[in-house]
N, C-alpha and C positions, 0 to 999 in steps of 0.2 A: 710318487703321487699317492704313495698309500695313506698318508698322514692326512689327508684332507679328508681323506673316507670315514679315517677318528675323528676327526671333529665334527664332522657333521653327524654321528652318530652318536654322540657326548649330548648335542642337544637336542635331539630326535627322544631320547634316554628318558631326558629329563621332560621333555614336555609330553610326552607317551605317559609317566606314571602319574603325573599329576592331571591329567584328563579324565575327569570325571564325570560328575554332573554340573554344568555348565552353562551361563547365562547368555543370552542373545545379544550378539553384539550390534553395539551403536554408533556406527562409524562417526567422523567427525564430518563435518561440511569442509572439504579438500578445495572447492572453489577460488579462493581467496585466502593464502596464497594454497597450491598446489603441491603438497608436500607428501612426496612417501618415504614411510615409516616401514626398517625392516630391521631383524635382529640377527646378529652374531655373536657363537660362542666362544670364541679365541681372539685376543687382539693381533692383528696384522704385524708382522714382521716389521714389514716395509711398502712401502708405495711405491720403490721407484721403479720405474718399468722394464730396467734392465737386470732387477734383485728380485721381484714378486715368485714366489714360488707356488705356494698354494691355493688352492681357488676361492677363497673369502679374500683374498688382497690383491689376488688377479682381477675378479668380479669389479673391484672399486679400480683399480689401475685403467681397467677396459673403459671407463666410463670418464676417468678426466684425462687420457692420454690420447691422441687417435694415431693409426699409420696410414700406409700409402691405402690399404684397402680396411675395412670394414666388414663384421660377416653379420646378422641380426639372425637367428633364427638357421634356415636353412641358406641364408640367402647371400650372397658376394655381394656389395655394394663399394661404393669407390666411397675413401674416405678422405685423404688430403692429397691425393692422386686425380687429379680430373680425366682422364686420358690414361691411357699405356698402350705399350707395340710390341708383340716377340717377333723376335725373328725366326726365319722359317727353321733354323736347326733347332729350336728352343731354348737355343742358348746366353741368348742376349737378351733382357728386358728393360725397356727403356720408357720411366714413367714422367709426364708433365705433370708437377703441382697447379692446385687450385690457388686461388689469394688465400691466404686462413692466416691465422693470428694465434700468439698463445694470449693466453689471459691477461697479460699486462700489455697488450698491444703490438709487441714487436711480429714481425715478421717470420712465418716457418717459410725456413729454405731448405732446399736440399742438402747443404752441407749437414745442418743438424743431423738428419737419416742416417749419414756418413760416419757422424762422430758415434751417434747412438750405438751403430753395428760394432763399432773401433771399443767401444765401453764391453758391450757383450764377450767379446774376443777377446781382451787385457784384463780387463775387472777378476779380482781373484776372488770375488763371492757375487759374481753374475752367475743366474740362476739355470741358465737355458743357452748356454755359448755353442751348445751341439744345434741349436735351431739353424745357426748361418753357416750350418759345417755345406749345405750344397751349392753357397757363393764360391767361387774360384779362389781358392789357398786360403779360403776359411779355417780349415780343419789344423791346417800346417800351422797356420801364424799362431793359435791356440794353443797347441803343444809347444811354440815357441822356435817354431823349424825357419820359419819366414819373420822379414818385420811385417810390420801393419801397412808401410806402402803398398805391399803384395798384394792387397785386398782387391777383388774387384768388385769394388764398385765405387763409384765416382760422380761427384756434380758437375757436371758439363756448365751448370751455371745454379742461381738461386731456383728455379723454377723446374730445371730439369735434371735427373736422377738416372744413372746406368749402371746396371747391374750384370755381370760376368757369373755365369753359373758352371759348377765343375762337369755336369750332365745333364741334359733333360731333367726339370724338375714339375711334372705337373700339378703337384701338386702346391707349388711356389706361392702361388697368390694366398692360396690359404694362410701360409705361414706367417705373411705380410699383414694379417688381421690381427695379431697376438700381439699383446702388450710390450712383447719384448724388442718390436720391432718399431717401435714409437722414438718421434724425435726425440732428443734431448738439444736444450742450446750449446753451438761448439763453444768449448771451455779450452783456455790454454791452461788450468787446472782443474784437475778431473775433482779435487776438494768441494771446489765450489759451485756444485752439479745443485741447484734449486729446484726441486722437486714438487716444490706449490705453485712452480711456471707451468700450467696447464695449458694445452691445445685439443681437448675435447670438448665436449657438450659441456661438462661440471668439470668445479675447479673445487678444490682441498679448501673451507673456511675455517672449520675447528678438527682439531685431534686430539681430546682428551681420554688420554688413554688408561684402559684399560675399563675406561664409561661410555665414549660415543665417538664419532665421527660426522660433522655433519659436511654436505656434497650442495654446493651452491652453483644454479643457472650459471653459465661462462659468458658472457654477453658477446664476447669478441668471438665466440665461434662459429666460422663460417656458414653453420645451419640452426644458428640460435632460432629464429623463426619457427622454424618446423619441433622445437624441444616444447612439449607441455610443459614440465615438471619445473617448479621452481627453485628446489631444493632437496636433497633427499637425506634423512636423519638413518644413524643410524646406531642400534644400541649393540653394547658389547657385556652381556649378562650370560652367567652361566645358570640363574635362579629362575628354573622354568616355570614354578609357581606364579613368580612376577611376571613373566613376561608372556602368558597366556592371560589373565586379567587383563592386562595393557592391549592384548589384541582383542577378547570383548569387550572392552570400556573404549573400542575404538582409536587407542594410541602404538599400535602397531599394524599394516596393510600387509605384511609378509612375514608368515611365522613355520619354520619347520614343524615336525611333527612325526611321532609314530605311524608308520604304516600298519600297526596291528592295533587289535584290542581297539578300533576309533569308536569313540562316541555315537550314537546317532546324531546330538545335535552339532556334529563339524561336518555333517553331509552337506546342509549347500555351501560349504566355507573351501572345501577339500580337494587337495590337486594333486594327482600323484603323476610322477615323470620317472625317466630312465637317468640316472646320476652322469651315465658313463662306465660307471665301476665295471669293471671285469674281472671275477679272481679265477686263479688257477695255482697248481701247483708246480714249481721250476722243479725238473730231475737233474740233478748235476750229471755231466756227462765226462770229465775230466778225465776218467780212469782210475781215480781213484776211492772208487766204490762198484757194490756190483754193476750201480747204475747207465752204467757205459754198452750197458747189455741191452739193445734192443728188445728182444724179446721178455725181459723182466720190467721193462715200460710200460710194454703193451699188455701185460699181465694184467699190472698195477690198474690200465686205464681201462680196460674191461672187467676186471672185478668191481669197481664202482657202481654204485647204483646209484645216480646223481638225482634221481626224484626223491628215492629212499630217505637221500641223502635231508635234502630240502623239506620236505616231510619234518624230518626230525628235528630240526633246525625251530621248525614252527615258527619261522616271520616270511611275512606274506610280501616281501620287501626282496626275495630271488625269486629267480629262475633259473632253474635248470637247464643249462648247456653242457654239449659237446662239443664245441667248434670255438676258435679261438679269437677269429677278429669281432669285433663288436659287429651283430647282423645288421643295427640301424643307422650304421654309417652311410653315406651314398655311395651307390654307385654309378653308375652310367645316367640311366631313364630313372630306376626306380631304387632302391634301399641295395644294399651291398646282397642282404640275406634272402631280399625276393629275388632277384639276381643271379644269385650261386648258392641256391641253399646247401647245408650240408651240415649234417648227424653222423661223425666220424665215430663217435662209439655207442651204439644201444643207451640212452637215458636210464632202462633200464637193469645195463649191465648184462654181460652174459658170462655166466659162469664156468660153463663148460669151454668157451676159448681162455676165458683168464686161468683156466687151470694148463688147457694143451699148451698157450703160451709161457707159461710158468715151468712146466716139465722142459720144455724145448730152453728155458736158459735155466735152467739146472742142471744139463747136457751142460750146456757151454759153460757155463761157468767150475764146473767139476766140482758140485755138490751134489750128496743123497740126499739132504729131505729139507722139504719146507724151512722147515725149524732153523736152516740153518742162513739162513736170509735175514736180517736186522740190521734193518734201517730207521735211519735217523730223522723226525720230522719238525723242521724249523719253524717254528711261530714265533709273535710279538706276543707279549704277556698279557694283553686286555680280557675282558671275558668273552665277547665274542669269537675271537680267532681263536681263543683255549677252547670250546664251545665245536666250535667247526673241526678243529682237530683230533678230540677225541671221536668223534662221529666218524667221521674219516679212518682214521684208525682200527676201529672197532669192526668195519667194515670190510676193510683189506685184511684183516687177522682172520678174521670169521671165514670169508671165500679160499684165500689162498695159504692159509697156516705161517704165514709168516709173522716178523717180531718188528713191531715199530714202535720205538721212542718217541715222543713228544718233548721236546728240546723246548719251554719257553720262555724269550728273553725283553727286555727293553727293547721297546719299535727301534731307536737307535743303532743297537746291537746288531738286530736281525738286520737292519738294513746296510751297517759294516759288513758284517757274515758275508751275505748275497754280495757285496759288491768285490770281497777277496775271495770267492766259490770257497768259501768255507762251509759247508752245508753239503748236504745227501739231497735232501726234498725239503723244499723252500712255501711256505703258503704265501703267495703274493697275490699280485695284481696289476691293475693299468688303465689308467684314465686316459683318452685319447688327447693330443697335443694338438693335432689339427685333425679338419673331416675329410679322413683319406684312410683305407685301409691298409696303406705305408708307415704309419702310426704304430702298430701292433706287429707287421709286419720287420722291419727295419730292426727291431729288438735282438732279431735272431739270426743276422748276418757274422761268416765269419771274424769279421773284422769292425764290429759295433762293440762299443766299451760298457751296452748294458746286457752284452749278450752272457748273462751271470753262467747260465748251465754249462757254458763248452760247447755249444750246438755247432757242429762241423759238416755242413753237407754242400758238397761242388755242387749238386743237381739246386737244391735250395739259392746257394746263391746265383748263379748263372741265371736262374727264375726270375728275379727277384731284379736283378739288375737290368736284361733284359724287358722285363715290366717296364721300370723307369726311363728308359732308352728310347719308348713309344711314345711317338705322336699320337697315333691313334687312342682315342679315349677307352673305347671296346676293349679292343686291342692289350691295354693296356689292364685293365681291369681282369682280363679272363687269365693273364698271368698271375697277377696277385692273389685270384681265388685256385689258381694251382700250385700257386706258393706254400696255400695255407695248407692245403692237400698235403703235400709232402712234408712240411711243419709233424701234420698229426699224422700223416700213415708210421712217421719215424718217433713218435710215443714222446716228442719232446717235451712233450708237458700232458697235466692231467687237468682240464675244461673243469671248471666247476659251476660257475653262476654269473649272472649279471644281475645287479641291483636296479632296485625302483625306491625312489625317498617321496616323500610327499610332504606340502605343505598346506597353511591356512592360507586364504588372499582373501581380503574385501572385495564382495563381490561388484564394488564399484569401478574397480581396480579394472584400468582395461589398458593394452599390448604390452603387455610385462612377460616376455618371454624365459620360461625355464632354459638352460641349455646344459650340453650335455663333454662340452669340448673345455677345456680350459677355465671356463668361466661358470658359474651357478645359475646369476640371474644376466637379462638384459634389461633394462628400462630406458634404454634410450627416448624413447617412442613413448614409454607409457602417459597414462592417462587417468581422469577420473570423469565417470559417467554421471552425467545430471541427474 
């Protein structure tokens, strides 16, 4: 997911230097018809809901596909699901569709659901096949261990949907809100998979690519009534210059934007929100570096000075963290972070344990001096991560006298590297997949295929799995923030920051939800004020 965090910082770049002195914008009368206007820097891979990977083609997938559930905001809403039932081990969930239509009038049935999940699992460039790994022989039929029979889950008829899950999933319904989980029509060839058959609110009218995309009302959609918007335009310009003019001249309602340096005149324009982003850095733990040494972890992550850090950095666009699940995820009652707060290492570093910790794995490791410690530190080539890393660097040499490289390569690369644990220390990240701190969590299970570092700890996963085994929601929760406990008492990574992006909106512009999971914007809902 790091790759969406470049794109969106590509046109944040560009509309940030060219924000100067600037004219008052004069929106258009949106009355008749009701059209929002928003801008993209990258054109879309793909639209189809089982391929969408990054969050400017998830954003558009989200809005003409729907699944069984629907999330807007903080909130679960049933989407082509009327009804649903767990059963009491939480292992069976058994949902009734509502009447709904795709765009051309036919009928969604359950089987669709069926075939969509069948695409995720076979599809060799399906984006997200790990989403349905908690259906029963998900995981297996993936790797190719089981056939697709094996799947549980099943249409008992057009209407109704039964889902077999390998444990406790409660965090299921969530998952069930993501694009990836949207029907598609069953195909007796997967070729001829039509992806302008839309069953959302919008349906796909133009895709001219690498200029626009425009998103037109769906009329057969079961809750067309309740859609304001009649269409929504969207441009695909990398030339910031243009495309802040076009949002004063009132031909764009949604325009990214620098979070530093802002103008005065984009104060009543200006909206700043939490991306998702998470960065940290991975420590490999393979053995084959010093890095397998706890206590040269926890060196590393108490020599940090992560205000310091941010400070230097000078974009007002992080925060400094030490702790590792995103704090605004939910939790129970209230926020994961008001919940279970936790400041696993001094923001402001302490020196004197990163050095007692540092002496204590120069013991173990059977070295005499600082000096002899040199490590390797993984970035993508852009100028911010090169930017972050020397910072970083500069930091850890200065407290603890050690020697660290700055390795940096093509986002590609780095992202090869990390997934064969070719790397020492990795500067990563992590946009959450769904609102659950299992998200973050799950990464760093024995037996998770993105657990890049080598993290190996019995107490960790027993935690972890245990957590997902609970009914109880509490219950359930107070696991996963002792999860994350033993994550960071065992130095497996080094907390860096969580970002905030901001954009322009017309202030006429009203329930256009930022979000922060999968998706950028919502506009299901939205509107324009008289």
């Amino acid at each position: 997911m790091k790759k969406v965090k470049i794109y969106f910082l590509l046109i944040c770049l560009m509309v940030g230097f060219t924000a100067c002195s600037t004219p008052q914008p004069s929106p258009k009368n949106h009355t008749h018809p009701k059209i929002l206007r928003y801008a993209l820097a990258q054109e879309p891979n793909t639209l189809d809901p089982q391929k969408v990977d990054a969050s400017p083609e998830a954003t558009i997938a989200y809005h003409i596909y729907e699944g069984l559930m629907r999330s807007y905001g903080d909130q679960l809403l049933y989407g082509i699901a009327n009804s649903y039932e767990i059963s009491t081990d939480g292992l069976v969930y058994t949902f009734y569709l509502r009447d709904a239509c795709y765009s051309d009038g036919t009928p969604v049935r359950a089987q669709d659901f069926v075939y969509a999940i069948q695409r995720m699992l076979t599809e060799e460039d399906s984006s997200r096949p790990f989403m349905a790994y908690p259906i029963k022989n998900a995981a297996k039929i993936h790797r190719k261990e089981l056939s697709i029979d094996a799947l549980g889950v099943q249409a008992t008829n057009d209407k109704i949907l039964k889902f077999v899950l390998e444990n406790p999933t409660p965090y299921f319904l969530q998952l069930l809100t993501l694009p990836t989980f949207s029907p598609i029509p069953a195909q007796s060839d997967p070729a001829m998979v039509d992806i302008t058959l839309s069953n959302g609110p919008f349906m796909l009218k133009e895709w001219n690519h690498n200029d626009s995309i425009v998103l037109e009302k769906n009329p057969n959609y079961w809750d067309a009534d309740n859609i304001p918007l009649d269409q929504v335009s969207i441009i695909i310009s990398t030339n910031g210059t243009k495309l802040l003019d076009m949002f004063f001249n009132g031909e764009l309602d949604v325009l990214p934007t620098s979070t530093t340096n802002v103008p005065e005149s984009f104060s009543p324009y200006i909206q700043y929100y939490y991306n998702g982003a998470n960065d940290f850095i991975r420590l490999n733990m393979d053995g084959s570096c010093p890095l397998s040494n706890k206590n040269l972890r926890l060196a590393l992550n108490y020599a940090l000075d992560r205000n310091a850090y941010v400070d230097a950095l000078g974009s007002e666009d992080v925060t400094a963290i030490s702790r590792y699940v995103l704090p605004i995820l939910p939790g129970t009652h209230k926020t994961f972070g008001e919940e279970y707060p936790l400041e696993a290492f001094p923001l402001n570093g302490d020196a004197q344990k990163a050095t007692d910790y540092l002496n204590a794995a120069l013991q173990d490791l059977g070295l005499k001096e600082a000096s002899d410690i040199r490590l390797e530190l993984l970035v993508s080539d852009d100028y911010w991560a090169r930017t972050e890393a020397n910072i970083i660097k500069e930091q850890l040499e200065s407290v603890l006298g050690i020697y660290i490289n700055v390795f940096s390569v093509p986002y590609q690369t780095h992202m090869d590297l990390e997934e064969t644990h070719n790397f020492q220390m990795s500067l990563s990240g992590w946009i959450p997949e769904y609102a659950d701190p299992a998200t973050y969590l799950e990464l760093w299970t024995s037996d998770s295929s993105y657990n890049y570092a080598s993290y190996k700890s019995e107490e960790y996963d027993e935690c972890f799995q245990t957590a997902n085994s609970q009914m109880d929601a509490q219950s359930r929760m107070s696991l996963l923030a002792q999860a994350e406990t033993i994550l960071l008492e065992d130095g497996a990574l080094i907390p860096l920051q969580i970002r905030q992006s901001a954009l322009l909106k017309n202030p006429k512009l009203t329930n256009f939800q930022t979000y922060y999971i999968n998706t950028e914007y919502q506009y299901i809902y939205a509107d324009f004020s008289t």
